[in-house]
C-alpha positions in Angstrom: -45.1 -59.6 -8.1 -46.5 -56.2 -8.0 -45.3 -55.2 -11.8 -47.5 -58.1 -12.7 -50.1 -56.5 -11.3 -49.9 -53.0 -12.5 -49.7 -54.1 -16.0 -52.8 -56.0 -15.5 -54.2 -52.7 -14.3 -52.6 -50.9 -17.5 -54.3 -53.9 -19.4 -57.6 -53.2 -18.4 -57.7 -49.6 -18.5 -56.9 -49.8 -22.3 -59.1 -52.5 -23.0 -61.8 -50.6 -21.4 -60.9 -47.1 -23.5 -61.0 -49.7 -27.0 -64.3 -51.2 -26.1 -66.0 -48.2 -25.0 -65.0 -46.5 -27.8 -66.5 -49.1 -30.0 -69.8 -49.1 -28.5 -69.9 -45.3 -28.0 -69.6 -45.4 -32.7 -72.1 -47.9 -32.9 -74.4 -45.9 -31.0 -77.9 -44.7 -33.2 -78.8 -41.3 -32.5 -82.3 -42.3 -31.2 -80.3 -43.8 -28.3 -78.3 -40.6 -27.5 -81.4 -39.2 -24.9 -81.0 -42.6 -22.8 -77.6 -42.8 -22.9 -77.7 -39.2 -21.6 -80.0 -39.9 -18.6 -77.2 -42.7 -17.7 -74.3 -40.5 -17.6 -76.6 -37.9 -15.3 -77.1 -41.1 -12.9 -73.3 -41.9 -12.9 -72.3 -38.1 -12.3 -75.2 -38.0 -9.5 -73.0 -40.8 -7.8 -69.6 -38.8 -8.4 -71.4 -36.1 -6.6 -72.3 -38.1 -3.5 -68.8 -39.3 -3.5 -67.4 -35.7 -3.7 -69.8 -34.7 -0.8 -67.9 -37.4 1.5 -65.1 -36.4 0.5 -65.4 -32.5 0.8 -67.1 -32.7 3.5 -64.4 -33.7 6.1 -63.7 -31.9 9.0 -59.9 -31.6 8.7 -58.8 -28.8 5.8 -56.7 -31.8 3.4 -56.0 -31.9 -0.3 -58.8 -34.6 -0.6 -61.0 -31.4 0.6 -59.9 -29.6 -2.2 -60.4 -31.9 -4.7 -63.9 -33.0 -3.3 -65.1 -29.9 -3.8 -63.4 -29.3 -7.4 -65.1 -32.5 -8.4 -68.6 -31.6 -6.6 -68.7 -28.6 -8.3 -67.3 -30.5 -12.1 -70.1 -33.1 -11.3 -73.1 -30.4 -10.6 -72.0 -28.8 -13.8 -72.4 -32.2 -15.6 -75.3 -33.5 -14.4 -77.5 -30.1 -14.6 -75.7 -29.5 -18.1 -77.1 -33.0 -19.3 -80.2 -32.5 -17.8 -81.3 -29.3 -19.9 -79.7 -31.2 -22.8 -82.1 -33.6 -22.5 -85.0 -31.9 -21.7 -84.4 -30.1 -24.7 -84.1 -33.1 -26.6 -87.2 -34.5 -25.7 -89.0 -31.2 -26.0 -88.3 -31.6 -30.1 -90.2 -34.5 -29.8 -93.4 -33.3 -28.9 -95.8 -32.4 -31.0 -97.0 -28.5 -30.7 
């Protein structure tokens, strides 16, 4: 019973990676900036998550990796942040 529901797992996860691929092609360059912002949000939450999860009092392997992915998060999200700015900055007019 559990194989069944691994593979439905395993089904998922490459359904996901085919349709997200699809969408990411189709995707007009004027949308890129919006997009962007969207994947800033999303990191901000992976940051939050990492905070819990560093911040535990016992010294764990879950510690470890909190902070590895609290510090891979604040590298995303301030990345995409100047990215975007400086998108949006060729937009206006001088």
């Amino acid at each position: 019973m559990e194989s069944i529901g691994l593979i439905m797992l395993i089904y998922v996860f490459v359904l996901a990676i085919f349709v997200g691929f699809e969408l990411i092609t189709k995707v007009p360059p004027t949308l890129h900036t919006p997009l962007m912002s969207g994947s800033n949000a999303i990191s901000g939450i992976t940051i939050v998550g990492a905070i819990l999860s560093a911040g535990l009092e016992e010294f764990t392997i879950s510690t470890i990796l909190g902070l590895i992915a609290m510090i891979f998060a604040t590298i995303n999200v301030v990345g995409g942040f100047l990215v975007t700015d400086r998108m949006l900055k060729m937009f206006k007019k001088k």
